[in-house]
PAGU-890148 format. One record per residue (C-alpha): residue in three letters; x negated, y negated, z negated. Coordinates in steps of 0.5 Angstrom, whole numbers, plus 500, padded with zeros to 3 digits. Each point is the difference from the previous one (the first is absolute). Layout:
// PAGU-890148
ALAXYZ;...
//
This chain:
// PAGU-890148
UNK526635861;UNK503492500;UNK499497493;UNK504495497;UNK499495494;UNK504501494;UNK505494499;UNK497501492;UNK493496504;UNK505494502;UNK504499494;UNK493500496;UNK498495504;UNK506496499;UNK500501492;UNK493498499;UNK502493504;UNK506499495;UNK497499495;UNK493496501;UNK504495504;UNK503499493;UNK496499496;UNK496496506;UNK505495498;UNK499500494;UNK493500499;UNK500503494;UNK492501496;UNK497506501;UNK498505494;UNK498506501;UNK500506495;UNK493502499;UNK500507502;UNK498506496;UNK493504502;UNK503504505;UNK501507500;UNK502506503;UNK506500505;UNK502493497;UNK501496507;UNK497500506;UNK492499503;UNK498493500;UNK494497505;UNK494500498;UNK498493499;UNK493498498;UNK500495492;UNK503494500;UNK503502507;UNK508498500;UNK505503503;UNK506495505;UNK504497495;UNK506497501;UNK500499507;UNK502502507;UNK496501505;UNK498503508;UNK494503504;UNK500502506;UNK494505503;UNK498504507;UNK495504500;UNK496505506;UNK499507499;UNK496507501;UNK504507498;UNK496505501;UNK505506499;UNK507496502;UNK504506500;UNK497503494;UNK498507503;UNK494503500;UNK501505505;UNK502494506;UNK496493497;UNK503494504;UNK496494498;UNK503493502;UNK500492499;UNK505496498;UNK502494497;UNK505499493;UNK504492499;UNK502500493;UNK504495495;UNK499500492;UNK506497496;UNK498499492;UNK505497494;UNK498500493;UNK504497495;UNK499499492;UNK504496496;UNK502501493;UNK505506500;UNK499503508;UNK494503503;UNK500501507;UNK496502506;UNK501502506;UNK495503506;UNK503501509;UNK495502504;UNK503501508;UNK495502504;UNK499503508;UNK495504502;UNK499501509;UNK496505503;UNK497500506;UNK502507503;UNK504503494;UNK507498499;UNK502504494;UNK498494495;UNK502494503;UNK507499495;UNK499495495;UNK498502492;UNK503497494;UNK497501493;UNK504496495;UNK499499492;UNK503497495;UNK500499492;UNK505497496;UNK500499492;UNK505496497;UNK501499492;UNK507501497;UNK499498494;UNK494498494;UNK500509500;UNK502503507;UNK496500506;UNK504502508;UNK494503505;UNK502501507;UNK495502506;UNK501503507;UNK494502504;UNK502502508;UNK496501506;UNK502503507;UNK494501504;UNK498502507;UNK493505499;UNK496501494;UNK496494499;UNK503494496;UNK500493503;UNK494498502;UNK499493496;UNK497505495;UNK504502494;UNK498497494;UNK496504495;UNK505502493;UNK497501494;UNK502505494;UNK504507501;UNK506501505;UNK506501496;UNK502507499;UNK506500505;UNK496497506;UNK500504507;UNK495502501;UNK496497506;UNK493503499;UNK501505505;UNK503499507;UNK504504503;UNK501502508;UNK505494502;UNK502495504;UNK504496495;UNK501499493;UNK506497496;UNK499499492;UNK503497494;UNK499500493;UNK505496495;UNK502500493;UNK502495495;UNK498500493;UNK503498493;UNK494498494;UNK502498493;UNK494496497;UNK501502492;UNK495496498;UNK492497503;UNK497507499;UNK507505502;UNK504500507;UNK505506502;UNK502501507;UNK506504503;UNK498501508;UNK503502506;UNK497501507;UNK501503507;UNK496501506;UNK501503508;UNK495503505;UNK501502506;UNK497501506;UNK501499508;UNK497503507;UNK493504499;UNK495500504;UNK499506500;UNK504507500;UNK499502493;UNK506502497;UNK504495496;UNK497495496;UNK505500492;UNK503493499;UNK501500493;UNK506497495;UNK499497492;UNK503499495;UNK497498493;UNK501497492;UNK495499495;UNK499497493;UNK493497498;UNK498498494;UNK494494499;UNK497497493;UNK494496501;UNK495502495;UNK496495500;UNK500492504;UNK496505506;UNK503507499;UNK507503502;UNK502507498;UNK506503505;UNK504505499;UNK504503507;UNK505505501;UNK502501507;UNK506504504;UNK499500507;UNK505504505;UNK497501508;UNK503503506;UNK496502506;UNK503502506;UNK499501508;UNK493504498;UNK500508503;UNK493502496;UNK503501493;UNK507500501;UNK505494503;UNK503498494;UNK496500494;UNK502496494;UNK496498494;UNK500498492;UNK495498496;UNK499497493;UNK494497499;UNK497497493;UNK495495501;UNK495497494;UNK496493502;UNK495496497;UNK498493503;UNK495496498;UNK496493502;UNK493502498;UNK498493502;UNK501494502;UNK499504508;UNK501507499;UNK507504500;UNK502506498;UNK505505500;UNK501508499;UNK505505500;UNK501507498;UNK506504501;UNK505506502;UNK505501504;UNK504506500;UNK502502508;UNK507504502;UNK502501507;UNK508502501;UNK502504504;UNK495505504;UNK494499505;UNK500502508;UNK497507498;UNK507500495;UNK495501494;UNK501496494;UNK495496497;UNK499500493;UNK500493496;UNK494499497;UNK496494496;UNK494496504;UNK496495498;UNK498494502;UNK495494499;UNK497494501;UNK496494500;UNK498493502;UNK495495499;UNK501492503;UNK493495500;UNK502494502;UNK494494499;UNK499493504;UNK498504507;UNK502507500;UNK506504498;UNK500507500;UNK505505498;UNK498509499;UNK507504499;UNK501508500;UNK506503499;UNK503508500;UNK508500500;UNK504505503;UNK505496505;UNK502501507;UNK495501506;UNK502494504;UNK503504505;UNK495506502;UNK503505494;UNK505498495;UNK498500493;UNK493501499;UNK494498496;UNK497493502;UNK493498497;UNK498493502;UNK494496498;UNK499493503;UNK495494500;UNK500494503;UNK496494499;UNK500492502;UNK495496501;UNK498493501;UNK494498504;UNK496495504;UNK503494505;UNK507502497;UNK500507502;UNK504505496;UNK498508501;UNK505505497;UNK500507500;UNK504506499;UNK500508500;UNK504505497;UNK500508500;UNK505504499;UNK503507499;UNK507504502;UNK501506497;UNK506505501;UNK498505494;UNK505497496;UNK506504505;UNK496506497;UNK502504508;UNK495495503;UNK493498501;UNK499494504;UNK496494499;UNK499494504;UNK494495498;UNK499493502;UNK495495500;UNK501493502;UNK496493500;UNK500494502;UNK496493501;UNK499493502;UNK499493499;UNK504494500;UNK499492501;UNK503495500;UNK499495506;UNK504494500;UNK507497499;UNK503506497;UNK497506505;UNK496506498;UNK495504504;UNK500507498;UNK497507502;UNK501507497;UNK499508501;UNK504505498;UNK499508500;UNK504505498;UNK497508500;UNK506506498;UNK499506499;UNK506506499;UNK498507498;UNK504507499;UNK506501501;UNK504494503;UNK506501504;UNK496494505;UNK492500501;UNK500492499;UNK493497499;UNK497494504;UNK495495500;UNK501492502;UNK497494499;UNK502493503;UNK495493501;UNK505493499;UNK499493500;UNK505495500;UNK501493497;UNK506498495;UNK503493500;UNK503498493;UNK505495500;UNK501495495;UNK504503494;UNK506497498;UNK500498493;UNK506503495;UNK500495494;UNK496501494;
//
């Protein structure tokens, strides 16, 4: 199945050019907003950064990267493993702009994997990311964030992506367990109007929408479901103190899971979900947030058995701690929500914990490390009972060399297992040895 890219990706581009050429021009002083402690489903994660370590600010730049490779399970079966090389050639753009009223940030990656004897994969990826907060008045804020990807295989880009901080939002894909495809296309948007009524309060009025779908098999299992979202929250936050904010989050989401054949062809969803949150800097280095919650699910219309599903209330949690001191940062996040499958099932119940870890060494070397377990359980369809379970790690270590370059090294691996009554059996193993090198171009200054 041939993807295109939406023309909303483009348009995106062209509407965050706009407005930093203008304000490039005008050079206006930037003064940030401080922010609130964050809470749960506020925004999106952020990277995890070590003390004092600043983000890009105000400016344009490019790296370019190449890199070898060892996959051990190319097709991702494990009933009949090919193992190959190859070689990945990839670029990096990043804009990042602040001035007094406008907030933007912007991330492209293009990258091209090539193997030695598989040919499946060998068609250019994209991920894009982009954040845009502009200030209507002394009261009214305007969000905007878009997050595409289009991609060949289920590893990501071999750069290595970067260690995020803090909970994912509560409309994120899910991207914890990996389906039987050769590709993926996603896209999550949504646009978001805040009123700040005073230094402690804020309201915000959310919208959002997000699309899954999937290409060509690797296998014969039946159909992967592609999935269609829509969504509309209101959030309350107060800042109880200088370093401690309370949210409040009532959440409707929409969701429609079609091309499957195990739970029926056509499904569609609705939730109404409440949330309560708690963030918290309990130090000049540590970071917290907590959530609690439930969301009342209902699915409309009938399942493949032709058997109804009665709504019911389920419960949902979570948490995360960040540390971040002078050489090491590290963040742990464990989260129970009921969202989609990422493919495999349709609406199930993800439970997900993650840890991450950065660290600087000797002779300007940096480690960084990353595992993650998660759990998809059908028994929200009542009719089923199925799981799929995933463990995932990675590592490696990065230096710099000279005049821009960086070597890097890393390890990644991926254990799944299914169980019960799935419509496809689907578990695997694989892991992938990389080493590579980026060359990062002098970035282009945007004004201060």
């Amino acid at each position: 199945m041939k993807e295109k890219l939406p023309a909303s990706f483009f348009v995106l581009i062209l509407l965050m050019l706009l407005p930093v050429g203008l304000e490039a021009q005008t050079g206006s002083p930037a003064a940030p907003t401080a922010a609130l402690p964050a809470v749960y489903g506020s925004g999106v994660q952020s990277p995890l950064r070590y003390a004092g370590e600043a983000g890009p600010a105000n400016q344009l730049s490019l790296s370019m990267g190449a890199s070898t490779f060892y996959d051990d399970n190319v097709l991702q079966r494990n009933s009949d493993r090919i193992s190959d090389e190859g070689a990945a050639f990839e670029s990096r753009l990043t804009l990042s702009r602040r001035t007094e009223n406008l907030a933007i940030s912007f991330d492209y990656m293009p990258y091209f994997l090539l193997y030695r004897q598989v040919d499946q994969f060998d068609r250019l990826n994209h991920t894009a990311d982009l954040n845009l907060t502009y200030r209507l008045g002394s009261h009214f804020n305007l969000a905007l964030y878009d997050i595409f990807g289009y991609q060949n295989g289920a590893f990501q880009s071999l750069t290595g992506q970067q260690i995020m901080s803090g909970l994912a939002s509560p409309t994120a894909l899910n991207q914890s367990v990996l389906p039987y495809t050769i590709r993926t296309l996603t896209n999550t948007s949504g646009l978001a109007l805040t009123y700040v009524k005073s230094r402690r309060t804020s309201l915000t009025l959310a919208g959002g929408y997000n699309d899954q779908r999937f290409g060509s098999r690797v296998s014969s299992s039946q159909p992967l479901y592609n999935s269609r979202g829509a969504s509309g929250n209101f959030q309350y936050q107060y800042r109880v103190t200088e370093r401690t904010t309370f949210g409040l989050l009532l959440l409707h989401q929409d969701s429609t899971y079609r091309g499957g054949e195990g739970f029926g062809s056509n499904l569609r969803f609705q939730s109404e979900s409440a949330f309560a949150s708690v963030g918290s800097r309990l130090s000049p280095t540590v970071a917290v947030t907590i959530f609690g919650g439930s969301q009342y699910i209902r699915l409309l219309g009938q399942s493949a058995s032709g058997a109804a599903i009665a709504a019911q209330f389920q419960p949902s949690g979570g948490g995360s701690i960040t540390k971040q001191v002078r050489n090491t940062a590290l963040d742990l996040s464990v989260q129970r929500s009921v969202s989609g499958s990422g493919g495999l099932y349709a609406l199930a119940k993800n439970t997900t914990a993650s840890f991450g870890v950065r660290r600087r060494l000797v002779g300007r070397w940096e480690a960084n490390g990353q595992v993650g377990a998660a759990r998809v359980d059908t028994s929200v369809l009542q009719f089923a009972s199925a799981r799929t379970d995933a463990l995932t790690g990675a590592f490696g270590v990065t230096r710099p060399l000279s005049r821009g370059s960086m070597l890097r090294v890393s390890y990644d691996t991926t254990h799944q297992v299914s169980k019960g009554a799935l419509p496809a059996l689907w578990s695997m193993d694989r892991n992938r040895v990389t080493a590579g090198i980026d060359y990062q171009f002098k970035a282009i200054p945007l004004g201060r």
